[in-house]
Backbone bond lengths (Angstrom), bond angles and torsions (degrees), N, CA, C in turn:
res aa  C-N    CA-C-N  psi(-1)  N-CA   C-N-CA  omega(-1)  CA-C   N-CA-C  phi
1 X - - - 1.449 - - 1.527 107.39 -
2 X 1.544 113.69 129.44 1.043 114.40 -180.00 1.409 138.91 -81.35
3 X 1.541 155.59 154.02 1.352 127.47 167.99 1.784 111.65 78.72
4 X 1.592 99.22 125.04 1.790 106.97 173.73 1.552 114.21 -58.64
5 X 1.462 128.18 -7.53 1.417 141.40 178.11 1.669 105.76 -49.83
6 X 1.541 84.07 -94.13 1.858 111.92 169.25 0.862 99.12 -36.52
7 X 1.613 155.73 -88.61 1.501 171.82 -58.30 1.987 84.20 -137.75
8 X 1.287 107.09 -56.96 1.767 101.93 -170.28 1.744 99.52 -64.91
9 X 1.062 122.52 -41.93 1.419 130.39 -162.84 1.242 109.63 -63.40
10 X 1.448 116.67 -38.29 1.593 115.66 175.74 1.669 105.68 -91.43
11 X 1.157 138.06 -34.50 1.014 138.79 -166.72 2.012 91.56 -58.06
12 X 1.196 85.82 -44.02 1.869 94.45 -167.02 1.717 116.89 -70.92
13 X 1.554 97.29 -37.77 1.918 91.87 157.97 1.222 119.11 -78.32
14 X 1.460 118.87 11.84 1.547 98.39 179.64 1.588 94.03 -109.71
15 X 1.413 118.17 -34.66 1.670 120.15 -175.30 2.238 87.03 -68.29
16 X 0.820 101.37 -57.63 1.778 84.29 -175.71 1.047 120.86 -61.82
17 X 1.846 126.04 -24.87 1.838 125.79 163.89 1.216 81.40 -54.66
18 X 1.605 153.47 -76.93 1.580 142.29 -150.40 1.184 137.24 -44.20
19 X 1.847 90.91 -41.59 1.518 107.34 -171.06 2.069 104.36 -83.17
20 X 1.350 89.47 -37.06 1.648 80.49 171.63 1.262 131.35 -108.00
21 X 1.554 93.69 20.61 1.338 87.65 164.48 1.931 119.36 -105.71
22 X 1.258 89.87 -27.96 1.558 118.21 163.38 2.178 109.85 -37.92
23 X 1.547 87.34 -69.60 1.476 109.90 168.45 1.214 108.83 -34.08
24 X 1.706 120.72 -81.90 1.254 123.09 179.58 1.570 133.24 -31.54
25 X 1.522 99.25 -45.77 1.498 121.65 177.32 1.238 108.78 -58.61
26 X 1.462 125.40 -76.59 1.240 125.14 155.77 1.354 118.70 1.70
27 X 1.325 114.10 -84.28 1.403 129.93 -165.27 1.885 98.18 -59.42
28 X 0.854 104.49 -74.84 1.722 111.68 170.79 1.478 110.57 -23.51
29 X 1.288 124.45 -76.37 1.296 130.22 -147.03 1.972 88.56 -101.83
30 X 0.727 148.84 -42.55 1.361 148.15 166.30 1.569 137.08 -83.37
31 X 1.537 97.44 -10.28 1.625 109.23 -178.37 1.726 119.51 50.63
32 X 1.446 87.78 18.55 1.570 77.48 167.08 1.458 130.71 -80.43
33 X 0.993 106.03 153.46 1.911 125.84 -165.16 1.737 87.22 -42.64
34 X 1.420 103.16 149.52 1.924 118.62 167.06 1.528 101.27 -47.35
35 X 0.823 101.46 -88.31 1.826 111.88 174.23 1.561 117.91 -21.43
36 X 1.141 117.76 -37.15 1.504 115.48 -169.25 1.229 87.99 -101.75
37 X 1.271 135.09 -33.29 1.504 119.92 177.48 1.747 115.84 -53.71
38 X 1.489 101.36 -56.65 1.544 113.73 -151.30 1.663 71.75 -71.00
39 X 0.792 135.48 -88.28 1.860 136.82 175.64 1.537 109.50 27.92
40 X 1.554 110.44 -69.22 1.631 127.53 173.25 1.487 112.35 -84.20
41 X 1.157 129.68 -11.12 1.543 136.11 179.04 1.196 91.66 -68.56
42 X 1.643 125.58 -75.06 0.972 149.08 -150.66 1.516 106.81 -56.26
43 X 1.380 124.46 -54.97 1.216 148.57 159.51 1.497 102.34 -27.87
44 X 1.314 104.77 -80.49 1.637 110.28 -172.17 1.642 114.23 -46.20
45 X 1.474 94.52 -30.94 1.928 87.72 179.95 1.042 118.29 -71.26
46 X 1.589 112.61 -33.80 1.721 125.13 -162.52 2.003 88.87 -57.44
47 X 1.809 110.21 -49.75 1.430 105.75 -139.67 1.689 78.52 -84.54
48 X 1.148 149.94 15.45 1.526 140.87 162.37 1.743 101.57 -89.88
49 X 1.587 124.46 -56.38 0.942 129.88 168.32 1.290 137.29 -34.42
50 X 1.892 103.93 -37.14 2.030 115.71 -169.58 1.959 76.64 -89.16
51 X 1.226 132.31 -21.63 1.682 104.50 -168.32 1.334 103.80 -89.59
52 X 1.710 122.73 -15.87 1.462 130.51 179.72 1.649 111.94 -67.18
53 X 1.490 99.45 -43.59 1.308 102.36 176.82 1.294 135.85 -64.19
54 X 1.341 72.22 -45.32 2.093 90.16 -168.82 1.629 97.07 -62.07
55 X 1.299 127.42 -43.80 1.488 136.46 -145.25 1.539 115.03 -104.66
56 X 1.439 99.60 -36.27 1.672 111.77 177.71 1.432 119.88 -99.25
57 X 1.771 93.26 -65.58 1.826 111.84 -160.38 1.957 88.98 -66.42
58 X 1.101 127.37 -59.47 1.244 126.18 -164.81 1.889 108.03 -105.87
59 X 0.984 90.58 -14.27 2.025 92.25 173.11 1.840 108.72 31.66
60 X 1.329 112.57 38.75 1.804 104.87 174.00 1.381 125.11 -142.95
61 X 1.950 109.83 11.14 1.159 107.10 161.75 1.460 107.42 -124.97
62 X 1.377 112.48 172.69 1.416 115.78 168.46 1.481 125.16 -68.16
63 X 1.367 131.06 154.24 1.564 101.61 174.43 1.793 101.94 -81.42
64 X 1.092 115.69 157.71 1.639 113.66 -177.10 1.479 98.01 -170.93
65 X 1.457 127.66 149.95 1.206 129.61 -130.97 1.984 89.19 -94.32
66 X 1.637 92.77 -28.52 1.486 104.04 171.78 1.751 103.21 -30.42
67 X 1.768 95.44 -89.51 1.425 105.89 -179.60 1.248 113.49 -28.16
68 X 1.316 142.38 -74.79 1.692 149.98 -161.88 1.342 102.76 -61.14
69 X 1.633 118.48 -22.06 2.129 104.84 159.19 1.246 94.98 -85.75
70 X 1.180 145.55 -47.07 1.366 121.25 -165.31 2.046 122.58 -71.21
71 X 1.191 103.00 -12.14 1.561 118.29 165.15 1.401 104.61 -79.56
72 X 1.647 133.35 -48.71 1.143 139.96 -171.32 1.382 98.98 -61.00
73 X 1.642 109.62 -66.85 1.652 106.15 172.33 1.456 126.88 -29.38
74 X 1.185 111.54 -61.50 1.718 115.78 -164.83 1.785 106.39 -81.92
75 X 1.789 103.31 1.27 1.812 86.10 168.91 1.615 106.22 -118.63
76 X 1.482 99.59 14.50 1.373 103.96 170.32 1.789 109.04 -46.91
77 X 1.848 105.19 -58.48 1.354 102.98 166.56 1.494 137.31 -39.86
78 X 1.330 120.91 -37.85 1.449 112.87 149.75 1.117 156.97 -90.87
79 X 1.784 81.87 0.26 1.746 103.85 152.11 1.730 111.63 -47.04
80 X 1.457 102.09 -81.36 1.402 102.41 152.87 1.328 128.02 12.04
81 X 1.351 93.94 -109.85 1.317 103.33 177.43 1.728 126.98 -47.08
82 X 1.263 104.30 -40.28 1.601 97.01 173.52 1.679 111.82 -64.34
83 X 1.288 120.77 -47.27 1.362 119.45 -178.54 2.175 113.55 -54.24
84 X 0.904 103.24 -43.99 1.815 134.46 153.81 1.450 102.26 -20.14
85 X 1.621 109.27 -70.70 1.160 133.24 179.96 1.164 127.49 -68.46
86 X 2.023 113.32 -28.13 1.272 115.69 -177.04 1.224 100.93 -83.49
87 X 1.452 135.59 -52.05 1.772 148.58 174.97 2.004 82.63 -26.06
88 X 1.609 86.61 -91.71 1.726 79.78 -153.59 1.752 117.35 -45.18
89 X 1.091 128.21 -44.02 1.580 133.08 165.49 1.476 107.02 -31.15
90 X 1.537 140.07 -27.43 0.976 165.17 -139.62 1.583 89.77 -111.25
91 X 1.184 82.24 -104.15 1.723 91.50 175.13 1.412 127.81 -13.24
92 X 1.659 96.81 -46.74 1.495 101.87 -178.80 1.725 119.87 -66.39
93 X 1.169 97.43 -23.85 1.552 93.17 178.89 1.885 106.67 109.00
94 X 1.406 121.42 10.33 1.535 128.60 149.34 1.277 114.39 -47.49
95 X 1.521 91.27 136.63 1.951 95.76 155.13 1.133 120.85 -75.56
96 X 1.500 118.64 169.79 1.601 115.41 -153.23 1.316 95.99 -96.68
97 X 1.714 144.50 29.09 1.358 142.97 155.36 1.468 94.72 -89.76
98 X 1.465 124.81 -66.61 1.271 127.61 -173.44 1.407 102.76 -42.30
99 X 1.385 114.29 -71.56 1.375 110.45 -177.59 1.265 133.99 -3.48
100 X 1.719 102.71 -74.49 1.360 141.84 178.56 1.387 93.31 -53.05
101 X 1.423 126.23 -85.30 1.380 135.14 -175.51 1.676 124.98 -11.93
102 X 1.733 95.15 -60.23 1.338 119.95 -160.06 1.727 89.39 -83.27
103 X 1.225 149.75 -33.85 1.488 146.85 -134.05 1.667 76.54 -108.11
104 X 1.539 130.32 -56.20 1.163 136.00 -165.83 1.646 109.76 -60.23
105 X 1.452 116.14 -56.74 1.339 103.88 166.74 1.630 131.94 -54.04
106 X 1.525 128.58 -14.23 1.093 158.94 -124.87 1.630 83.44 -117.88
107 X 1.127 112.49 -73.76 1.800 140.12 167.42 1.550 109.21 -28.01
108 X 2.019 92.04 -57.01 1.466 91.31 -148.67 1.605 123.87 -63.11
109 X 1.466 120.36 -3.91 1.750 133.10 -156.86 1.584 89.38 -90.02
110 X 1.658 119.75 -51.89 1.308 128.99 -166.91 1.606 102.83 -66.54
111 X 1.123 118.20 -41.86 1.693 113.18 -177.50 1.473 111.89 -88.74
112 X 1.190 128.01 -7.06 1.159 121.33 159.09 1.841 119.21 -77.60
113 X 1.035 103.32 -61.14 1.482 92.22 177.06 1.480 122.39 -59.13
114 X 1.856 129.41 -18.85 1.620 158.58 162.97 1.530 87.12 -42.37
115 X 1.861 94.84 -85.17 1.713 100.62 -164.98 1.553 105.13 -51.99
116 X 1.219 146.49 -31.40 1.563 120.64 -158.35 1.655 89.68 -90.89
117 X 1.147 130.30 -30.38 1.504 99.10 173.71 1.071 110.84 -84.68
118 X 1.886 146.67 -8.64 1.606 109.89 167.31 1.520 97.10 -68.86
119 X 1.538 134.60 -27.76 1.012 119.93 -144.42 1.547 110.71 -79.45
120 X 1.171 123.09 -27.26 1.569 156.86 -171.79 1.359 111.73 -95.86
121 X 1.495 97.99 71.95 1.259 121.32 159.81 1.575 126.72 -137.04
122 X 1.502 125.34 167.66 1.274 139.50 -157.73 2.135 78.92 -87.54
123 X 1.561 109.97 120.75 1.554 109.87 129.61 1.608 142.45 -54.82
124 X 1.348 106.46 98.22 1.449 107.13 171.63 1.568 135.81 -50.09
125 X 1.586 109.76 122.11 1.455 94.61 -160.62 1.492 107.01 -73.58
């Protein structure tokens, strides 16, 4: 596949198949609270996502634990906000697909533009 375009687009449905599907499971098979689910969903996608990037979508840094805090850092903000989103979605009286769904798209604008600048940086020689 050619071009960082394509390459981000799949990298990103497969870290969000993770994160909500992760979420769901959780909640399903463990009954844990919405919030604590999407919490570790979310998590699990980021750490599928920083090895997609680094290795595939952008192929020009090393993976190094550096990089994967500085991706963690900058989606802290849509951590945020998705959890923000899951409470009130909650509140409202959604099922916990919608929930997930709607809080995740909500998320997804802020961590995209987050992740490409930790990710988009100069390698130190």
């Amino acid at each position: 596949m050619k071009g960082e375009g394509p390459r981000y687009l799949v990298a990103v449905v497969i870290g969000l198949a993770i994160d909500l599907g992760v979420a769901m499971a959780l909640r399903e098979a463990f009954r844990l609270p919405n919030l604590a689910a999407a919490a570790v969903g979310f998590t699990c996608g980021l750490c599928v996502n920083y090895v997609n990037f680094e290795k595939w979508v952008f192929a020009r840094n090393p993976l190094t634990f550096r990089g994967l805090a500085r991706l963690f850092a900058a989606a802290q903000t849509a951590l945020l906000l998705r959890l923000g989103a899951v409470w009130l979605l909650t509140l409202a009286g959604l099922v916990p697909a919608a929930v997930f769904a709607l809080a995740a798209a909500l998320s997804f604008a802020a961590n995209f533009f987050l992740s490409r600048l930790a990710i988009q940086r100069k390698v130190r020689p």
